[in-house]
C-alpha positions as CSV (number, residue, x, y, z in Angstrom):
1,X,120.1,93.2,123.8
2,X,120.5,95.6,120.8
3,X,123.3,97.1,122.4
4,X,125.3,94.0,123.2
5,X,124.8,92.9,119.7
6,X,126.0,96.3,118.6
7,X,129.5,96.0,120.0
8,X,130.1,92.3,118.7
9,X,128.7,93.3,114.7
10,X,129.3,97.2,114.7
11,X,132.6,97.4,115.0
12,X,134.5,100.9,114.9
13,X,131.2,102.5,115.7
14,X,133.1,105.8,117.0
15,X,134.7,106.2,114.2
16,X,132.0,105.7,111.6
17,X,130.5,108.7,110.1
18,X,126.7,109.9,110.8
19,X,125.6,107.6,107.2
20,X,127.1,104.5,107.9
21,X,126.1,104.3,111.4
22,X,122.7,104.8,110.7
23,X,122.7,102.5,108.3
24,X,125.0,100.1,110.4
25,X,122.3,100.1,112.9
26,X,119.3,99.6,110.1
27,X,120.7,96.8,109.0
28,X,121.3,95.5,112.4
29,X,117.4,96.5,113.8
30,X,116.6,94.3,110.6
31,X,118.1,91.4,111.0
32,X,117.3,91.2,114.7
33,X,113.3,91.7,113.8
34,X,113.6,88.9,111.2
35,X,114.9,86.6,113.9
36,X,112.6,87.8,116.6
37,X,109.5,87.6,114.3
38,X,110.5,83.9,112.4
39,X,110.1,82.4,116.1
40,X,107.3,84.2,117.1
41,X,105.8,83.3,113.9
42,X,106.8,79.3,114.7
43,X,105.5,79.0,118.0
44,X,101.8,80.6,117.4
45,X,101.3,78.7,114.6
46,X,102.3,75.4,116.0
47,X,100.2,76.3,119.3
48,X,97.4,78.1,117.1
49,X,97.2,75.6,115.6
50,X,96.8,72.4,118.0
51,X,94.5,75.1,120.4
52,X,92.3,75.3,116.8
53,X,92.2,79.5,117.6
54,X,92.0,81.0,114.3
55,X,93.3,84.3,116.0
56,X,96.1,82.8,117.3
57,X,97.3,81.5,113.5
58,X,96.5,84.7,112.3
59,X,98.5,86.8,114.8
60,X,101.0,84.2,113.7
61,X,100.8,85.1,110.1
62,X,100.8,89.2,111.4
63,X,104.2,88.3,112.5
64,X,105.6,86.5,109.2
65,X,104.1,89.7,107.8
66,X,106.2,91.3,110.2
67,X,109.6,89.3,109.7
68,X,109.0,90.5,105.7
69,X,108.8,93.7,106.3
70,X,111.9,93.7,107.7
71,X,113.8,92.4,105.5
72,X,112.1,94.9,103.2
73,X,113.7,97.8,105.6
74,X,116.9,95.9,105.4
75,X,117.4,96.4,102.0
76,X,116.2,100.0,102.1
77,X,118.7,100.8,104.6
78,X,121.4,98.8,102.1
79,X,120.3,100.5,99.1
80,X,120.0,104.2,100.7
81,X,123.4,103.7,101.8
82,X,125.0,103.4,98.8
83,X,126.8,106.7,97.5
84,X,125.7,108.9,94.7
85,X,127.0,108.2,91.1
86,X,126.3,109.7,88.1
87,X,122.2,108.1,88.0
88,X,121.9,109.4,91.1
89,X,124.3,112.4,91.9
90,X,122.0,113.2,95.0
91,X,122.6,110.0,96.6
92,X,120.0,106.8,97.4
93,X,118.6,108.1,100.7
94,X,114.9,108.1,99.6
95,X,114.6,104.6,99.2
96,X,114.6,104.5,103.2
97,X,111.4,106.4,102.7
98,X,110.1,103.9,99.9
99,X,111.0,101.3,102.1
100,X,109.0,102.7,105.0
101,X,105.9,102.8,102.5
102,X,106.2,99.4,101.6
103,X,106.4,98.5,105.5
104,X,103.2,100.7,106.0
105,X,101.8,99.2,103.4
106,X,102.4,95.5,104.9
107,X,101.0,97.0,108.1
108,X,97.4,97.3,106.0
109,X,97.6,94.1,103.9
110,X,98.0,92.2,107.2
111,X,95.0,94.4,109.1
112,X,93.0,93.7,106.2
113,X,93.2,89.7,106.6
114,X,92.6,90.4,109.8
115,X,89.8,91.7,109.9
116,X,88.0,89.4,107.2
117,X,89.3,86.2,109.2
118,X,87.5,88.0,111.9
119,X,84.7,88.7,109.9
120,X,84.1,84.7,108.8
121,X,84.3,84.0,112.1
122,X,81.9,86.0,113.1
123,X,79.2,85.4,110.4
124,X,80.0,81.7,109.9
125,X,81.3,80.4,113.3
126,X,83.5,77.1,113.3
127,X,84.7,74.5,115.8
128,X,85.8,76.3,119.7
129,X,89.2,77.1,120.4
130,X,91.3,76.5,123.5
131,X,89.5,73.3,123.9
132,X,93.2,72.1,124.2
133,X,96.5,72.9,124.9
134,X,95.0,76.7,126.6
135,X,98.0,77.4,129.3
136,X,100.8,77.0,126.4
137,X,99.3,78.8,124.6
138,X,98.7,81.7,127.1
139,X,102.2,81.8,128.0
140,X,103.5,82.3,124.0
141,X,101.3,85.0,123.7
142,X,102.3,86.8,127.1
143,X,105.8,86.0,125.8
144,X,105.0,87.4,122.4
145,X,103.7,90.7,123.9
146,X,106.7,91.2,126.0
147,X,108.7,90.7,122.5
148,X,107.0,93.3,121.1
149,X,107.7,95.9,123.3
150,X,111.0,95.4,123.5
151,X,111.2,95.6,120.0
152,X,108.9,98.8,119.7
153,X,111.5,100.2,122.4
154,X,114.5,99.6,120.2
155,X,113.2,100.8,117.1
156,X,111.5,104.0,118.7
157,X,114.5,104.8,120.0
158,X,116.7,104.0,116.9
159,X,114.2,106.0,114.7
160,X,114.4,109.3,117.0
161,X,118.3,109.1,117.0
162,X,118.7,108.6,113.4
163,X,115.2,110.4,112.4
164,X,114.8,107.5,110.2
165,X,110.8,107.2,108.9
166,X,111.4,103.6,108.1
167,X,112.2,102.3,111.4
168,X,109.7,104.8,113.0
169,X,107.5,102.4,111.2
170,X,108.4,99.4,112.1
171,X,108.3,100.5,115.5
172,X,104.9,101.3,115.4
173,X,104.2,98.4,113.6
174,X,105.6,96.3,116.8
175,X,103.5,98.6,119.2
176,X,100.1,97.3,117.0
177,X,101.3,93.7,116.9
178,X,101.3,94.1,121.3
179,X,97.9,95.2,121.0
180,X,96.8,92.7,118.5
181,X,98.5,90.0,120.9
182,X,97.0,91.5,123.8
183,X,93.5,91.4,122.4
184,X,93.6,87.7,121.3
185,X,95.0,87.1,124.6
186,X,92.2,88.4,126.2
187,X,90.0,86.7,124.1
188,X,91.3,83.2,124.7
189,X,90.8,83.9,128.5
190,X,87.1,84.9,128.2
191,X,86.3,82.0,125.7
192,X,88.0,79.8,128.5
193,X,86.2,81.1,131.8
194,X,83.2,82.8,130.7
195,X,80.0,81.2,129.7
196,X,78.8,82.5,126.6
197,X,76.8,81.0,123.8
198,X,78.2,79.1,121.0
199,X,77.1,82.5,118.6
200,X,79.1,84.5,121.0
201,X,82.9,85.0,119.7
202,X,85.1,86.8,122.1
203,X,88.2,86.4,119.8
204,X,86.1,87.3,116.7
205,X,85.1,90.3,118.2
206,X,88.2,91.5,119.6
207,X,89.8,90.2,116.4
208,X,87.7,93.2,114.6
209,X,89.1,95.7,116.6
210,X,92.6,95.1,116.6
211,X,92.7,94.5,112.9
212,X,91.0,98.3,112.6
213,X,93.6,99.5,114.8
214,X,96.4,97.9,112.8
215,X,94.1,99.3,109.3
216,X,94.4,103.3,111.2
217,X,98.2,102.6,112.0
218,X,99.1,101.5,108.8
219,X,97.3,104.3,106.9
220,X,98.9,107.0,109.6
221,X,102.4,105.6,108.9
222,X,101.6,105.6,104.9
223,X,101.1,109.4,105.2
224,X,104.5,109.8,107.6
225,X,106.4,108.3,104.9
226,X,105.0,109.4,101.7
227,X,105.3,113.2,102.8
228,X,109.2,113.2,102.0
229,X,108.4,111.7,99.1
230,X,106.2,114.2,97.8
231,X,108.2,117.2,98.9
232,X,106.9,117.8,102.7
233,X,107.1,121.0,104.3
234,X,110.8,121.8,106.2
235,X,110.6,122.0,110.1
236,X,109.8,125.7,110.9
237,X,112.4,125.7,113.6
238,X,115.0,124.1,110.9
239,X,114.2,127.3,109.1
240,X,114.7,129.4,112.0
241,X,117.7,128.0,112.8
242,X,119.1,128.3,109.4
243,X,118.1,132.1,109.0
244,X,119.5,133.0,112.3
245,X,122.9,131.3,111.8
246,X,122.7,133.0,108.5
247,X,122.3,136.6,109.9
248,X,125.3,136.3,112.3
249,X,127.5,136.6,109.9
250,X,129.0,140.8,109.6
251,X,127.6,142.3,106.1
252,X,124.6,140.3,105.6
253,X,121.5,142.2,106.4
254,X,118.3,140.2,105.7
255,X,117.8,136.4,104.5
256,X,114.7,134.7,102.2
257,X,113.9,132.4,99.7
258,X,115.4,129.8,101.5
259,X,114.2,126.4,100.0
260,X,115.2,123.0,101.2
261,X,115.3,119.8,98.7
262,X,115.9,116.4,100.8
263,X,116.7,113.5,99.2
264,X,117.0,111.6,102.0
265,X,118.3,111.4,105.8
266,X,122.1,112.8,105.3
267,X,121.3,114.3,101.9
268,X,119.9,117.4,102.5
269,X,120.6,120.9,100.5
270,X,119.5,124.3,101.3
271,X,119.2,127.2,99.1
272,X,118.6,131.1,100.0
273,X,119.0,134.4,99.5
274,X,120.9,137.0,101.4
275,X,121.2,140.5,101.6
276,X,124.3,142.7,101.3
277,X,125.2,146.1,100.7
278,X,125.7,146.9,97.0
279,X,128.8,148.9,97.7
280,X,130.8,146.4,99.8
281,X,133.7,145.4,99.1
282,X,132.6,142.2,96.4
283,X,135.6,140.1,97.5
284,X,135.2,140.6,101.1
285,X,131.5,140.0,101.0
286,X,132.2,136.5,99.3
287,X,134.9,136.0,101.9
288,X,131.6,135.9,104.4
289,X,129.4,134.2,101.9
290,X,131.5,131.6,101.5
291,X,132.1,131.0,105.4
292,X,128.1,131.1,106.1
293,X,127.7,128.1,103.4
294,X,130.3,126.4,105.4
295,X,129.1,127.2,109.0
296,X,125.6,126.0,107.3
297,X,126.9,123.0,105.6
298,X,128.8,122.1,109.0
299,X,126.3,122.8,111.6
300,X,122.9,121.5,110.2
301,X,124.7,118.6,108.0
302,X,123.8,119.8,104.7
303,X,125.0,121.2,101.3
304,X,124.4,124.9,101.3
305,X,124.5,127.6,99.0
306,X,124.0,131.0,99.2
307,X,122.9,133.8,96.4
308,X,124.1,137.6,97.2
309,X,121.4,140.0,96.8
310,X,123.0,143.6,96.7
311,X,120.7,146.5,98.0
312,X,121.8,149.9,98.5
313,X,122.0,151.2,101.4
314,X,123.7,154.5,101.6
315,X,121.1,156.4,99.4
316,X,118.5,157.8,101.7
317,X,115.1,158.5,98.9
318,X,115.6,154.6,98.3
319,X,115.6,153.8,101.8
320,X,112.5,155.9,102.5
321,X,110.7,154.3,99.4
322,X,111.5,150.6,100.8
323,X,109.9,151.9,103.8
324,X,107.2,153.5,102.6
325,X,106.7,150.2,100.5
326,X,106.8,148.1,103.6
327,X,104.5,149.9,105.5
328,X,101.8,149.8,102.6
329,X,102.2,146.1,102.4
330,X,102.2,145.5,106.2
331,X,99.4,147.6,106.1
332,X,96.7,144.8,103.7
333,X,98.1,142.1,105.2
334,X,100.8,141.7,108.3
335,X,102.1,138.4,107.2
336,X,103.4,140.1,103.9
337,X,107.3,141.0,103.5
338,X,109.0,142.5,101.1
339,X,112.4,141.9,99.4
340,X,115.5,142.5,96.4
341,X,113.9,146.1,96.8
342,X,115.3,148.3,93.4
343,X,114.2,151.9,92.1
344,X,114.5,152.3,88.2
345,X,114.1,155.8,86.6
346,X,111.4,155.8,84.0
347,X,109.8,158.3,81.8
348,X,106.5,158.9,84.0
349,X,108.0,158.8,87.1
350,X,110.4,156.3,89.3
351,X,109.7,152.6,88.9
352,X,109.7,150.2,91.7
353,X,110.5,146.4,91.7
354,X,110.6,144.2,94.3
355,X,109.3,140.8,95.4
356,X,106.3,140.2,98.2
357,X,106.7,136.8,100.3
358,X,103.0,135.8,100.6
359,X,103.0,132.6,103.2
360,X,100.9,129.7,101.7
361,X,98.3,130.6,104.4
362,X,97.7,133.7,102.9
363,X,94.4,132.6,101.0
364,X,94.0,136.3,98.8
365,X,94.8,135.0,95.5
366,X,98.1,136.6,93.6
367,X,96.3,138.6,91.0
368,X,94.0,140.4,94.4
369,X,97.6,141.2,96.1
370,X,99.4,142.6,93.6
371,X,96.2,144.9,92.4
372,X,95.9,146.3,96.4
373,X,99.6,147.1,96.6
374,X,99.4,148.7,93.5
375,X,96.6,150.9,94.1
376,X,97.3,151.7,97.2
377,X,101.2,152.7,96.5
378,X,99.8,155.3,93.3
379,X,97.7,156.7,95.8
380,X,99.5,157.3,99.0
381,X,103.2,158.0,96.8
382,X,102.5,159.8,93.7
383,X,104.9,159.8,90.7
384,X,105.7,156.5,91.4
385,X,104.4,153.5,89.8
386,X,105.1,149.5,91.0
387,X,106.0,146.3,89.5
388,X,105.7,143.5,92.6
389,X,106.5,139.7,92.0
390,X,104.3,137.4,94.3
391,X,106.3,134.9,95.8
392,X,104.3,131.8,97.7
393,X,106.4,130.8,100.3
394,X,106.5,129.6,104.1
395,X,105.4,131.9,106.8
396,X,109.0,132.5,108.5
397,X,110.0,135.0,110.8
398,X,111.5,137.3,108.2
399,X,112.5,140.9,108.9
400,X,110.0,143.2,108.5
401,X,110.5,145.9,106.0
402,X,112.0,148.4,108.4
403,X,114.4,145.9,109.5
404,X,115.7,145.6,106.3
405,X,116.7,149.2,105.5
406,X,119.9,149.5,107.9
């Protein structure tokens, strides 16, 4: 169905670029869950209502819950659409993740009621349900749960081709919405043909459950979309990728500091440092520079930029320093790298500067590190003193030290 109704509203879909199909087909995956859910919402309340099963008008409700969070996605796709102006030079594309919040965050309000209409029914009792009007009833909510799959099917697989957080959410927000269904459908079968005394409340019970699973589902998909928000760690393998591409480019010998900012699906920009031979040729070497940032920026779909760090290579007591240095640091800890390696003369002896990639893993605080390397480089290299600059970063596969020194 989602596909038919893309060809007759998204038109030119070949031709559209990565942004405005995904938000083409945001807009559409919202408008289609506001329909699906207003009738869904109709139906159980009517029948809910004239069966008198509390669980049934409250699934009902779950689903206007639903239909609003929709439209709340809607608007997020909308607004993180728009282009960047001079506000917002880095574009709009985090509202998508502010409207995924807000979705998760619907997800709990609506688990909560839940579970305290559950909860009165429970302590309190009331009148029995299904008393009347049982087989309709049956059939909306057996119709409802076949809704919602479809519609966590969709959105799953809109989500994974887009990598969009919101409707990720709202897919999994369907897939709880099945099981809620499912557990009030059961319910209404055992209160029917079971015997049980009037304390005994299947749909009460089973009400409990499904509003805790909807409270865990909500909470997991508040913490999927508030990561981005907050600056999450970048894919490993994005990293990878990005420092291999990198190094396959002639005259650049070693890549780090490379930090990713995202503001949003399609706004992505990546920052790092590479290595290159002090005494190349400066306009040839931002010939390559400039065709890595492009290879970058055209490959992985992101703004790239690239600083040139020049280390000599052609003088051999520096290279046998940097190795000397990367042994001693490999040495205290193997996930330790070193890099922008550079000997200064001094009055006492030579003076060495250069920066240690410590991986946030790496619980020895900064102060502890940079006191072993020093100790240990005075002792094992005399005449030469050391001036190392921690930097906390992610555990990458970075060159090791002898890699470095071609």
């Amino acid at each position: 169905m989602i596909r038919l109704l893309a060809k007759w509203f998204i038109h030119g879909k070949d031709s559209e670029s990565p942004e405005r199909l995904r938000s083409a087909y945001g807009v559409l995956s919202g408008c289609f869950g506001i329909f699906l859910n207003l009738i869904l919402f109709t139906i159980k309340l009517v029948f809910g209502l004239l069966a008198n099963a509390v669980s049934l008008q409250a699934d009902a409700f779950n689903n206007l819950g639903d239909a609003g969070s929709s439209v709340i996605s809607l608007f997020g796709f909308r607004l993180a659409a728009k282009k960047p102006d001079r506000d917002h030079p880095y574009g709009h594309g985090r509202i998508e993740y502010i409207a995924g919040l807000f979705v998760s965050i619907a997800i709990i309000l609506m688990g909560w009621s839940l579970l305290k209409n559950a909860l009165d029914i429970v302590l309190h009792g009331g009148e029995p349900a299904y008393t009347a009007h049982f087989l309709p009833s049956v059939i909306v909510m057996g119709v409802s749960i076949l809704v919602k799959l479809y519609m966590f099917l969709y959105n799953r697989a809109l989500a994974k081709r887009f990598d969009s957080p919101a409707l990720k959410a709202v897919a999994f927000d369907s897939l709880s919405d099945t099981a809620a269904t499912s557990a009030v459908l059961i319910s209404a079968l055992v209160t029917r043909f079971v015997a049980l005394p009037d304390w005994v409340r299947p749909d009460a019970w089973s009400g409990i459950l499904v509003a805790l699973f909807i409270l865990y589902t909500g909470l997991r998909s508040v913490g999927e979309t508030v990561a981005p928000l907050l600056g999450k760690r970048p894919d490993p393998a994005f990293i990878a990728a990005i420092r291999e591409t990198t190094l396959s480019f002639e005259g650049i010998g070693g890549v780090h500091d490379v930090i990713v900012h995202d503001y949003g699906p399609g706004r992505v920009f990546v920052s790092l440092h590479a290595e290159v031979s002090a005494s190349a040729d400066i306009r040839e070497i931002h010939d390559v520079i400039d065709n890595a940032e492009h290879c970058l920026s055209e490959q992985f779909g992101c703004s790239a930029t690239i600083h040139m760090d020049p280390i000599i290579t052609d003088d051999p007591v520096t290279a046998k320093l940097h190795e000397q240095i990367g042994s001693i640091v490999h040495a205290i800890d193997p996930s330790l790298s070193i890099h922008d390696f550079r000997v200064t003369p001094g009055v006492t002896g030579k003076l060495l500067l250069f920066d240690i990639a410590v991986p946030f893993a790496c619980r020895t605080t900064d102060e502890a590190l940079a006191e072993a390397i020093c100790s240990a480089v005075e002792t094992q290299i005399p005449g030469v003193h050391v001036e190392p600059t921690i930097d906390r970063t992610e555990s990458e596969a970075s060159d090791s030290a002898e890699q470095e020194v071609p």
